[in-house]
C-alpha positions in Angstrom: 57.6 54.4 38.1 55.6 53.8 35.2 56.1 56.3 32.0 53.7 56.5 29.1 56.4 55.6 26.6 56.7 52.3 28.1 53.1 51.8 27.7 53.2 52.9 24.7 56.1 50.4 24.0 54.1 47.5 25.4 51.3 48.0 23.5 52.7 47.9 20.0 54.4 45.0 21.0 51.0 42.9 22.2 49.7 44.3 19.0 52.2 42.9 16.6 53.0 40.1 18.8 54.5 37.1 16.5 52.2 34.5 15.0 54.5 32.1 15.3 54.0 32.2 19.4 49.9 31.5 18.5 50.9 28.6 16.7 53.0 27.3 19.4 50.4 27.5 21.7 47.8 25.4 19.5 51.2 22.8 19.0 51.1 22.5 22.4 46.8 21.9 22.9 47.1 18.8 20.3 50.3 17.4 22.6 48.0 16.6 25.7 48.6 13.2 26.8 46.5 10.4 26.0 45.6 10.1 29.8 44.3 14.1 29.5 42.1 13.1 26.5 40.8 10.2 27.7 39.9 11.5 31.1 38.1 14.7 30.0 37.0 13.5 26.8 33.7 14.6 25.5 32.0 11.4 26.4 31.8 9.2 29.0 34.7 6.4 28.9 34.4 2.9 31.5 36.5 -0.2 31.1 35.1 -3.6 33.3 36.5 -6.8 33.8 34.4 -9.6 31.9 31.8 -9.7 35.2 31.3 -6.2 34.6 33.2 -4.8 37.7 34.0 -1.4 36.5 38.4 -1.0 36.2 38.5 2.6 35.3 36.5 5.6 34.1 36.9 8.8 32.6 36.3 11.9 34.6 33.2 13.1 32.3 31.2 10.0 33.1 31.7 10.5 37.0 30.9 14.4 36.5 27.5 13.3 34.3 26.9 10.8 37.3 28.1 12.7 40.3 29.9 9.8 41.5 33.5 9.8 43.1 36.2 7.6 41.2 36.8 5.7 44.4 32.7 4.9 44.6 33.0 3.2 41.3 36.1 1.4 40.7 36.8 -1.7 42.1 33.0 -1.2 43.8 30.5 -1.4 41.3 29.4 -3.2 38.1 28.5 -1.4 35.2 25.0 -3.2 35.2 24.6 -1.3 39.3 24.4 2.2 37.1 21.5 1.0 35.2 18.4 1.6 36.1 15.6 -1.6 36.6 14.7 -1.8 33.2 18.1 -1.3 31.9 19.0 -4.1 34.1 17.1 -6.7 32.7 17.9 -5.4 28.9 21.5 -5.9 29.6 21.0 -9.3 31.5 19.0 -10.9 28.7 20.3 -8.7 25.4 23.0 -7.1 26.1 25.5 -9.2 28.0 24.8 -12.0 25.8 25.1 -10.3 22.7 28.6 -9.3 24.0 29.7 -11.9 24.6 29.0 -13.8 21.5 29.7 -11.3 18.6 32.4 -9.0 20.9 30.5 -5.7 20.3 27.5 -4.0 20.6 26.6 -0.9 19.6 24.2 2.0 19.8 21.9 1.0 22.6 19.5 3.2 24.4 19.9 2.8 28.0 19.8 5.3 31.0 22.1 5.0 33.9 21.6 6.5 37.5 23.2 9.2 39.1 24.2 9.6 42.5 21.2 11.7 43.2 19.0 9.1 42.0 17.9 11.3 38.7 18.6 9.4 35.4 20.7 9.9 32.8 19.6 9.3 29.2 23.1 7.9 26.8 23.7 5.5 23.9 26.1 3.2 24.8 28.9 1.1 22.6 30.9 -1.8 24.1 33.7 -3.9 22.8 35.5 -7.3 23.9 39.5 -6.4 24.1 41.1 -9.8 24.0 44.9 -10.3 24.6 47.9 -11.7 22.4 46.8 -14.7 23.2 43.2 -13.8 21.6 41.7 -14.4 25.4 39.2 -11.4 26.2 40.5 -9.1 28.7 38.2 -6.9 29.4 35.1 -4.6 28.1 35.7 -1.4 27.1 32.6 1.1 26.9 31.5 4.1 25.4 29.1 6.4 26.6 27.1 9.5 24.6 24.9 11.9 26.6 21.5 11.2 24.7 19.6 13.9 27.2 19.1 16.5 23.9 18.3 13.3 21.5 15.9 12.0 24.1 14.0 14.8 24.3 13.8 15.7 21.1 12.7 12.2 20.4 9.7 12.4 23.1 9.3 15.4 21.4 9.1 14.4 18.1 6.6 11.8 19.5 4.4 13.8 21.2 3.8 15.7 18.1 3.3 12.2 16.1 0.6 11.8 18.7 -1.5 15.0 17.9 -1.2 14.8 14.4 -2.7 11.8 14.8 -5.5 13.1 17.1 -6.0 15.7 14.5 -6.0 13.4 11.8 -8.4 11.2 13.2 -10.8 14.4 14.4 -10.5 15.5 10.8 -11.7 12.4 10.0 -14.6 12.0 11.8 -15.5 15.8 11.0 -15.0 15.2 6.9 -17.1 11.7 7.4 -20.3 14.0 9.6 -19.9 16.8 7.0 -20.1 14.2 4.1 -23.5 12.3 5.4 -25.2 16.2 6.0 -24.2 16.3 2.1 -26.2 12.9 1.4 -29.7 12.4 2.3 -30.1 9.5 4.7 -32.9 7.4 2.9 -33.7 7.8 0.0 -37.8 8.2 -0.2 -39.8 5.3 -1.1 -41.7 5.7 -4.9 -44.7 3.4 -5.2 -43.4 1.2 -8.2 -39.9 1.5 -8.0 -37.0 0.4 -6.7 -34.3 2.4 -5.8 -31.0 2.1 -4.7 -27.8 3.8 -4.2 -23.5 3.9 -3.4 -21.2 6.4 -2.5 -17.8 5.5 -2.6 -15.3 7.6 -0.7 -11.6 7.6 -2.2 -10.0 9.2 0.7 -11.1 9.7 4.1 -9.1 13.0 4.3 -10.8 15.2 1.9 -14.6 15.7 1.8 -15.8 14.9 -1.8 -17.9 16.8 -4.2 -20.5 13.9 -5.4 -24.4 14.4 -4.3 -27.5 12.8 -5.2 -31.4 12.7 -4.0 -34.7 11.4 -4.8 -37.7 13.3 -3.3 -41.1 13.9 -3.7 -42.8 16.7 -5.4 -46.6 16.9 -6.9 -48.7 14.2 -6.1 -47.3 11.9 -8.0 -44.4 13.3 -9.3 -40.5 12.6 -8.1 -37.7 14.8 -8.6 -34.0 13.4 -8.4 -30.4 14.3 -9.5 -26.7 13.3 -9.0 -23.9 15.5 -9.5 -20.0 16.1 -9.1 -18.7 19.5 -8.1 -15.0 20.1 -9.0 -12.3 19.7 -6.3 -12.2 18.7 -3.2 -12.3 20.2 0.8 -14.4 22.4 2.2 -15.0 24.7 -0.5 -16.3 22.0 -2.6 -18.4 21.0 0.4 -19.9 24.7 0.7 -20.9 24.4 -3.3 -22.8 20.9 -3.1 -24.5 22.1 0.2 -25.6 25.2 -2.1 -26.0 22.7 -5.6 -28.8 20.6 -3.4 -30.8 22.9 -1.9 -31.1 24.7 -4.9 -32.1 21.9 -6.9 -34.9 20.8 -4.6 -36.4 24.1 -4.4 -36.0 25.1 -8.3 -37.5 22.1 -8.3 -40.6 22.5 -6.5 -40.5 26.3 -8.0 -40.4 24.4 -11.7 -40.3 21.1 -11.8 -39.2 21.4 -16.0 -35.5 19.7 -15.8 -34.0 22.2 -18.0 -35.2 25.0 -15.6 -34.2 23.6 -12.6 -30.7 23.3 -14.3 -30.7 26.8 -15.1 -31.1 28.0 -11.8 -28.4 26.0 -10.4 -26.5 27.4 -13.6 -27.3 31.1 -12.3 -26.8 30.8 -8.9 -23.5 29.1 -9.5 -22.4 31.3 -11.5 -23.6 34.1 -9.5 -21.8 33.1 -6.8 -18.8 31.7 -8.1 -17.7 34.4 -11.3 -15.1 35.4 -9.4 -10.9 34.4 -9.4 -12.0 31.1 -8.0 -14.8 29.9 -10.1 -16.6 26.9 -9.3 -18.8 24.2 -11.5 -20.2 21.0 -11.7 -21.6 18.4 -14.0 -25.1 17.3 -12.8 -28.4 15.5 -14.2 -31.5 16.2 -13.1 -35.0 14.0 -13.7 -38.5 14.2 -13.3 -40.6 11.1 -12.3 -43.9 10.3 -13.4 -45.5 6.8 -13.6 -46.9 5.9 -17.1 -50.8 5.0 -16.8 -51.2 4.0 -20.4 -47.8 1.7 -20.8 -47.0 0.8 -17.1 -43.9 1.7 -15.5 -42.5 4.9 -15.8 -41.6 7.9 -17.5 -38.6 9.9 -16.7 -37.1 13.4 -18.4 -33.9 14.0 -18.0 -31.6 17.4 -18.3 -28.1 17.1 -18.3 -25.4 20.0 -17.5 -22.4 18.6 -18.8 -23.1 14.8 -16.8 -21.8 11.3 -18.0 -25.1 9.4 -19.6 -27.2 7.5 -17.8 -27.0 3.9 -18.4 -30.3 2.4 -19.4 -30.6 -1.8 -18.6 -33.5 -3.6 -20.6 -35.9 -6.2 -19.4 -34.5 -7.7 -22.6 -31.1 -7.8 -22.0 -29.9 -5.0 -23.8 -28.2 -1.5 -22.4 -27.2 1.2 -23.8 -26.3 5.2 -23.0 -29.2 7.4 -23.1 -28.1 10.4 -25.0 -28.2 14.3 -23.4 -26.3 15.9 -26.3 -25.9 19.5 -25.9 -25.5 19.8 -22.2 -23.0 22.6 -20.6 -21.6 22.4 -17.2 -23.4 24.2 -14.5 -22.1 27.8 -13.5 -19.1 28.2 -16.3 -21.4 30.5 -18.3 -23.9 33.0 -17.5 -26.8 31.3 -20.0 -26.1 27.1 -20.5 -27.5 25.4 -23.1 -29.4 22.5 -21.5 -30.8 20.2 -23.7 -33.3 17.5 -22.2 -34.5 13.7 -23.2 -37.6 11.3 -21.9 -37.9 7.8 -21.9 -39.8 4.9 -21.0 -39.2 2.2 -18.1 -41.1 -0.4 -18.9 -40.9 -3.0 -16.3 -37.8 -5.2 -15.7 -35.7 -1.5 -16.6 -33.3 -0.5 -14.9 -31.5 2.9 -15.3 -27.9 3.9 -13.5 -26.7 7.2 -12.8 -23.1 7.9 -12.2 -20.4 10.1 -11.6 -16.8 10.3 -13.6 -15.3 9.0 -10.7 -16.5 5.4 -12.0 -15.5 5.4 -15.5 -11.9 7.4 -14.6 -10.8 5.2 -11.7 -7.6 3.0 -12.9 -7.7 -0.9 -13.3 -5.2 -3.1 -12.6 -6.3 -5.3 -15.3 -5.2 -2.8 -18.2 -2.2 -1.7 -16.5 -3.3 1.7 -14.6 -5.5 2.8 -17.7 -8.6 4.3 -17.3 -12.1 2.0 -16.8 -13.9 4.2 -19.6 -17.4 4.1 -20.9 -16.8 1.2 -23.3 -16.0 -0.9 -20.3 -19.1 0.6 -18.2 -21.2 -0.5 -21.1 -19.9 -4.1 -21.6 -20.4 -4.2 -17.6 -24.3 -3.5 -18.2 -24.8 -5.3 -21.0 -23.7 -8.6 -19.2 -25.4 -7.6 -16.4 -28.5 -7.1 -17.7 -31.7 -7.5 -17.0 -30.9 -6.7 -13.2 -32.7 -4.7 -10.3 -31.7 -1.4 -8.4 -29.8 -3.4 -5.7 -28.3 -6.2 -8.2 -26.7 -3.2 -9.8 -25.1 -1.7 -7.3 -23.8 -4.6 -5.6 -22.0 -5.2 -8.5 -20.7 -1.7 -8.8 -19.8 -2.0 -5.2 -17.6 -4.9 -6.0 -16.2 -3.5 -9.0 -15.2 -0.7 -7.4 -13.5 -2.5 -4.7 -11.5 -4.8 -7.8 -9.9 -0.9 -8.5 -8.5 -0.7 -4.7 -6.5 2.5 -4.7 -6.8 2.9 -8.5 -10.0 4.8 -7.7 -9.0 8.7 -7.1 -11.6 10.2 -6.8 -15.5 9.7 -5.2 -18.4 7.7 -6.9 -21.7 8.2 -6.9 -23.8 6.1 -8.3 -28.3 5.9 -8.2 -30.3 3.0 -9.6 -34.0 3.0 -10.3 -35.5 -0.1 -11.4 -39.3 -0.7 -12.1 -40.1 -4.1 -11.2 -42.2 -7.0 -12.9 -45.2 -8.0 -12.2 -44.8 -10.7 -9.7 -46.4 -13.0 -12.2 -43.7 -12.5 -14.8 -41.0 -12.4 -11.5 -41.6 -15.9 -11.2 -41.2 -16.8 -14.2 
């Protein structure tokens, strides 16, 4: 007969049993004999003879396998778990490797089980040689690699659609870029024209635009301009910065007031916590009955100067002093200039993206606009395409040490084929 006393009793003592006896039974845990921790180790344990023919193994590996000890040992080789392809890897790497450096370690392989499924470990095996420092046998380790393995395929399936998206971003930024250019530029009776865009990553959409089209009878309109940043927001602003330009333009074809439309619908739409700009110069086209060739008025909103290339050989910056960039403030000062092309001329407009890409030859500094005007002055006289081609070459001289997109427009008024010749 039980009485609640003694349960009482037996309670209390549970509950203040001695720590001693808990520590007496962790003793005895680490005392397990070697034979205990080798046979249910936490990976898979195999010794062979030198042929391979498997001596011993642990109780993990047959429990990973399914495979009774007595259906190994003495039975198989170690090469009859692999499967095909692990097969021929051990016969032409592994073995031989082996056998000439006495270890091996850290190789994928999977092994068969008994129900034919396969087994993904990592495998390390070493030569034990006797006293005599004659190998014995080959003792192997085996890891179960099932968690790695998938993580791996894992891992690599993702590798695989970034790379898909990558390239899909590619292709979309390269489509949304050409809808951002026009495709030809028009033909002008008297001219030659030519121009280069220059993408500095493939990964970002640039901010760089530029167009020549026709207005009055015989009157051309054309600009090239740079939004700030980058991405699709920069994309949505020179998708708004042309089509705004070409109809200011056919609105009032005056350069400084096409400019200040741009200015007030920029600003308009951009006044916000994210405001957005751009540098861009606009011109007007006419050809010059009385001199020949042409005459062209410029407006610049806060744009690098044109470079103007003689018939002569000279070149020089046409100066736009006073002009702001387009949609900082509400009324820009824009502040216009004309000039002549007389035949043999050639005039380049550019973006920053020119002048700030980084040259090797100066260790990483800056090209500048020193540099852009030695390049013209040894390169002139020249023609729309002569110019360009050597920009496109120059630019290429930079390699990665151009950050950020070029734009670049050439208009050359050519000789008379008479003087050509000459």
């Amino acid at each position: 007969m039980c009485r609640a006393g003694d349960q009482g009793g037996k309670q209390v003592r549970a509950e203040h049993q001695d720590p001693g006896d808990e520590r007496a039974r962790f003793s005895a845990l680490l005392e397990d004999s070697a034979e205990e921790l080798y046979d249910h180790a936490p990976c898979g344990y195999l010794s062979t003879l030198l042929d391979g023919q498997i001596a011993k193994v642990n109780t993990t590996l047959l429990d990973w396998l399914g495979y009774k000890r007595e259906e190994l040992v003495g039975r198989k080789r170690f090469a009859d778990l692999l499967t095909v392809g692990g097969r021929l890897y051990h016969e032409t790497h592994f073995s031989p490797l082996l056998h000439m450096q006495g270890e091996v370690k850290g190789i994928a392989l999977d092994l068969k089980a008994a129900d034919g499924s396969r087994l993904p470990v990592m495998v390390t095996s070493t030569v034990k040689s006797g006293v005599d420092g004659q190998p014995l046998l080959i003792r192997t380790t085996v890891f179960d690699a099932r968690d790695r393995r998938a993580y791996e395929t894992e891992l690599l399936r993702a590798r695989k659609e970034a790379d898909l998206e990558r390239d899909r971003l590619k292709d979309l930024n390269t489509t949304l870029q050409k809808t951002l250019l026009p495709p030809v530029l028009v033909n002008v009776p008297g001219l030659d024209v030519s121009a280069h865009y220059h993408i500095a990553s493939v990964d970002e959409v640039g901010g760089d635009f530029y167009d020549l089209f026709p207005l009055t009878a015989g009157t051309w309109g054309l600009f090239l301009g740079d939004v700030c940043g980058k991405g699709a927001v920069a994309a949505a602003v020179t998708s708004l910065a042309r089509y705004t330009l070409r109809a200011a333009a056919v609105y009032d074809p005056d350069p400084a007031a096409v400019l200040a439309n741009l200015n007030t619908v920029l600003n308009h739409e951009y006044n916000g916590t994210d405001p957005r700009f751009c540098t861009v110069v606009f011109g007007l086209l006419t050809p010059d009955e009385d001199r020949g060739g042409f005459r062209i008025t410029l407006a610049s909103g806060g744009h690098p100067p044109a470079l103007l290339m003689r018939a002569d050989g000279t070149a020089d910056f046409l100066p736009t002093p006073g002009g702001q960039l387009i949609g900082v403030l509400p009324d820009a000062h824009i502040a216009t200039t004309t000039v002549h092309l007389a035949p043999g001329d050639t005039l380049l407009l550019h973006t920053d993206g020119l002048t700030e890409a980084h040259t090797a030859a100066t260790g990483g500094e800056r090209y500048g606009d020193d540099a852009l005007l030695d390049f013209g002055r040894d390169l002139a006289p020249t023609t729309a395409s002569g110019v360009i081609d050597a920009i496109r070459d120059l630019l290429d001289t930079f390699g990665t040490g151009v950050d950020d997109d070029t734009a670049v427009l050439a208009i050359h008024v050519p000789r008379p084929p008479s003087e050509e010749q000459k």
